[in-house]
N, C-alpha and C positions, 0 to 999 in steps of 0.2 A: 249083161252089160255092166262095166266098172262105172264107178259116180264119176263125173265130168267135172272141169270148172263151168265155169257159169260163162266163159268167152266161147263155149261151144253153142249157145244157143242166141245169148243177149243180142249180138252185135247184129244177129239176122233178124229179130224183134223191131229191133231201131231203124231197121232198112225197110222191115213191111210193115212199117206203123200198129203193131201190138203187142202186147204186156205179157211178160211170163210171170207167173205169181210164184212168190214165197208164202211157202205155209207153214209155219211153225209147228214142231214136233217136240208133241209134250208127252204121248207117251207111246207103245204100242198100237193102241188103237186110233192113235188120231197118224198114224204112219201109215198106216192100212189105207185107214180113209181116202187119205188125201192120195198116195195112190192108186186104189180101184176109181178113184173120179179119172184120174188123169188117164190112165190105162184105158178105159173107156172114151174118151176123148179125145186119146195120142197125142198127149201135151205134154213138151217138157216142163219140170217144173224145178223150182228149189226147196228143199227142207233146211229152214233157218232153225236154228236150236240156241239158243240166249244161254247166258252164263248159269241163270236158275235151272233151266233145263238139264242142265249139263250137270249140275250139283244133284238133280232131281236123278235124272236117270243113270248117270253115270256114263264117261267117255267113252269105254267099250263095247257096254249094250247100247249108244248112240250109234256109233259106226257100225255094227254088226246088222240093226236094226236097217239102215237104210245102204248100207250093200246088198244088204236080202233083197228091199224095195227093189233095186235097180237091175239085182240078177232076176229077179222073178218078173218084172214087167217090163223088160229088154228095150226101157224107156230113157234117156240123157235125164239123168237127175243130176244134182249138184247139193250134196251136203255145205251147210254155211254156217258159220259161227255168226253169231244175230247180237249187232253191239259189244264185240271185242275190248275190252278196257285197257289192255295190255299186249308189248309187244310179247312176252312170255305164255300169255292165255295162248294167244294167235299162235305161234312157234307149237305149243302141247298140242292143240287142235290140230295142226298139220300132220307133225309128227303122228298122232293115232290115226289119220285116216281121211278127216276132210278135204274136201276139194276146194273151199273157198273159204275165206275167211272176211270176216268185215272189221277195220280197225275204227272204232268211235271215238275219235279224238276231239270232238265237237266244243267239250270244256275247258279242254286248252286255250291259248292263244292264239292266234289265226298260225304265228310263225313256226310254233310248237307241235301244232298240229300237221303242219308240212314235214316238219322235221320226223313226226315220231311215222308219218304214215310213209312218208319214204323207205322208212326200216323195214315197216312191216311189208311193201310192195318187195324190195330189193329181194326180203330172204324167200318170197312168196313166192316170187318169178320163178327161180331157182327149182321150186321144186313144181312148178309146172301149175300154181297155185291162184286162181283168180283172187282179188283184191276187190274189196268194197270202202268207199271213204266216205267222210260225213261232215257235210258244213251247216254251220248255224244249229241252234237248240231246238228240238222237237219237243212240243209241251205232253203231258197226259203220264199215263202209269200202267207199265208193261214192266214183269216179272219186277225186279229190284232198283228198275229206270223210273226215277219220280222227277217228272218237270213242273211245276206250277205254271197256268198258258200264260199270268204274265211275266213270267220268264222267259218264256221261249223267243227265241230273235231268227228272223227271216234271214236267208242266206243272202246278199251280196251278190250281184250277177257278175262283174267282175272280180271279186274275190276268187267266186267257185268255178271261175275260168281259169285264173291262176293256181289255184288247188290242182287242180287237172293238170297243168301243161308241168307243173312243179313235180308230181307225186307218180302220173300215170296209172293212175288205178284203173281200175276196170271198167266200173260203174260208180253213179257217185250219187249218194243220197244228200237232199238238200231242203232245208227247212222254208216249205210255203203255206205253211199255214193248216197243215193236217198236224194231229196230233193222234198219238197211241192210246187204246182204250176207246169206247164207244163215244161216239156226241150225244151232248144235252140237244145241242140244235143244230142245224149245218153250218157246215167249216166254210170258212172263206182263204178258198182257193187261191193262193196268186200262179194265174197261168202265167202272165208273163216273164215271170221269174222263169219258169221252165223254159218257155219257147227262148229265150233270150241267152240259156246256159246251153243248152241242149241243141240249137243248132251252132253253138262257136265250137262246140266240143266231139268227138267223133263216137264215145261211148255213152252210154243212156243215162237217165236220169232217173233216182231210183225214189218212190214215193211210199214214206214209210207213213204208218196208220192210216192204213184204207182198208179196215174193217168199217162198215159204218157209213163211208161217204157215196154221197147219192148215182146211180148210175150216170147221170149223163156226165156229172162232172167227172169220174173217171175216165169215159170218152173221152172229154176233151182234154186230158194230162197226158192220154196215151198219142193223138193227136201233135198233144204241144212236143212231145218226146219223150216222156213217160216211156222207159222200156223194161221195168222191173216196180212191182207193186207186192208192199209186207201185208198180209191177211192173218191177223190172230185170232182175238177174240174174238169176232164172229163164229170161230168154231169152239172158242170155249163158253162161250155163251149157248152154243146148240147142244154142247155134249150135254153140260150143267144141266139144263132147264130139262134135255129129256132127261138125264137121271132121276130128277126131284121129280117130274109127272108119274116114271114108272113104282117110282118107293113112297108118292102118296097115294097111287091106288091100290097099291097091296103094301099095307108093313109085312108080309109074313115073304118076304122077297128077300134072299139073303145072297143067292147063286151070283157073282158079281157079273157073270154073261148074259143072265137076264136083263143088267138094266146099260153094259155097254156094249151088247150088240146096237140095240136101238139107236144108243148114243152115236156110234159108228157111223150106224145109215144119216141120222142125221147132217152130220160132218159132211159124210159123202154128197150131199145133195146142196149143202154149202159150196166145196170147193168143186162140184162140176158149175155151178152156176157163175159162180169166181172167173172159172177157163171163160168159160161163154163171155162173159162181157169185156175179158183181154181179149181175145182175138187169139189166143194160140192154139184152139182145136189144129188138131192133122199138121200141128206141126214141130212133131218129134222125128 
C-alpha cells in the first residue's frame, strides 16, 4: 500500500472518538517498531520525522524507509514532516515523497501565521498533501524546538477557530498546556480549550507532547476531540535505557544488533500500548 495523507484516517478518528498516534521516526529501528506494534494491532498510524531527523537520516532513506513500512504491512500510514519551519522545508518534503506535512508557524504573529500556512495548505492540496497547523507555543525540548514552559502561551479558542476557517488545514495542533519532552510532574491539561475548538471545527485537534501524560487524561482529550496524538520520547527513552542495561552487563558487546534488537522490542511494546489507549486497534 502507497503512504496516505493523514485525511484518509483522521476525520473517521474525530467521528469515533479515538486517537491515531504519531510516532516519530528516528531511525531504522524505531520504523520497524512502530510498525510491527501497529501491524499487530491494525492500526493506522503516522511517522512524524522533525527537521533533525531529516538532517539525521537523510530525505531519501526517510521515504524509502517508510514506503517499505507501508508496502510491507499493507497498513494506511502517512509519512509527516513534524514542525515544518518553512514553506521551502514543506515544498522539499513533498517533493521527495511525504504525504503530510506540518507548517509550525506558531512564532509568528497570529496574522502571519494565517498568512504563511495558507501557502503552505494551497501548494499541499494541490499535490494531494494533508496539512497540519499550529497555534499558541508549546513549552519543553524536542530535537532543535527549545520553549522555556514560561513561554509557552495557550491557544485562544476563538483564535484557533479563525485559524481553521482562514487556512483550512487538516488537523490543527493547539497549545493546552502539554509540552514536549517527559514531565517533572503532571501537566495541566486545559480540556476545555479543546472541547471548545474542537467541536466549532470539523477536523481534529491535534495533541503534541503526549509522551509522558497520565492515561486518563489522554481519555479525556481524546473524548474532548483529541483526534491525533505526537508520542516521542517515550520511545526514545525505551530504546536509550535498554541500550545502556544491555552494554552495562556485558562491555565485551560490540555487535550493534545485540543491544538494538532489544531496544526494538522495547519501542514495540511502547507503541502497541500507545494504540491501546487511542482507541485505534482494527482500525486500518
Amino acid at each position: 500500500m502507497p503512504l496516505v495523507s493523514m485525511n484518509e484516517f483522521l476525520p473517521k478518528a474525530k467521528a469515533g472518538k479515538y486517537a491515531v498516534g504519531q510516532f516519530n521516526m528516528n531511525n531504522l529501528e524505531f520504523a520497524q517498531a512502530i510498525t510491527e506494534a501497529a501491524q499487530e494491532l491494525n492500526s493506522p498510524f503516522i511517522f512524524g520525522v522533525s527537521e533533525g531527523a531529516l538532517k539525521y537520516m537523510g530525505i531519501e532513506y526517510t521515504v524509502a524507509i517508510a514506503e517499505a513500512a507501508a508496502k510491507k504491512s499493507g497498513l494506511p500510514i502517512a509519512l509527516h514532516l513534524d514542525h515544518g519551519s518553512s514553506f521551502e522545508v514543506a515544498m522539499k518534503c513533498i517533493r521527495a515523497g511525504f504525504s503530510s506535512v506540518m507548517f509550525d508557524g506558531s512564532h509568528y504573529s497570529f496574522e502571519e501565521n494565517i498568512r504563511l500556512t495558507k501557502e503552505v495548505v494551497k501548494a499541499a492540496r494541490a499535490m494531494g498533501v494533508s496539512v497540519e497547523g499550529e497555534l499558541g507555543t508549546i513549552g519543553g525540548v524536542e530535537d532543535d524546538i527549545s520553549v522555556d514552559e514560561s513561554d509557552a502561551n495557550l491557544a485562544k479558542p476563538e483564535e484557533a477557530i479563525r485559524f481553521y476557517e482562514e487556512t483550512g488545514v487538516d488537523c490543527l495542533a493547539i497549545a493546552v498546556g502539554t509540552a514536549h519532552g517527559m514531565y517533572a510532574g503532571e501537566p495541566n491539561i486545559r480540556f476545555d480549550i479543546i472541547e471548545k475548538v474542537a467541536s466549532a471545527i470539523p477536523v481534529p485537534v491535534v495533541l503534541h507532547g503526549g509522551s509522558g501524560v497520565p492515561d486518563e487524561m489522554i481519555k479525556q482529550a481524546i473524548v474532548a476531540g483529541v483526534g491525533k496524538i505526537n508520542v516521542n520520547t517515550e520511545n526514545q527513552v525505551a530504546c536509550t535505557e535498554t541500550i545502556r542495561e544491555v552494554l552495562n552487563k556485558d562491555a565485551k558487546v560490540y555487535d550493534p544488533r545485540k543491544y538494538l534488537t532489544p531496544a526494538r522490542k522495547a519501542m514495540v511494546e511502547v507503541v502497541t500500548s500507545k494504540i491501546k489507549l487511542f482507541g485505534s486497534s482494527n482500525q486500518a
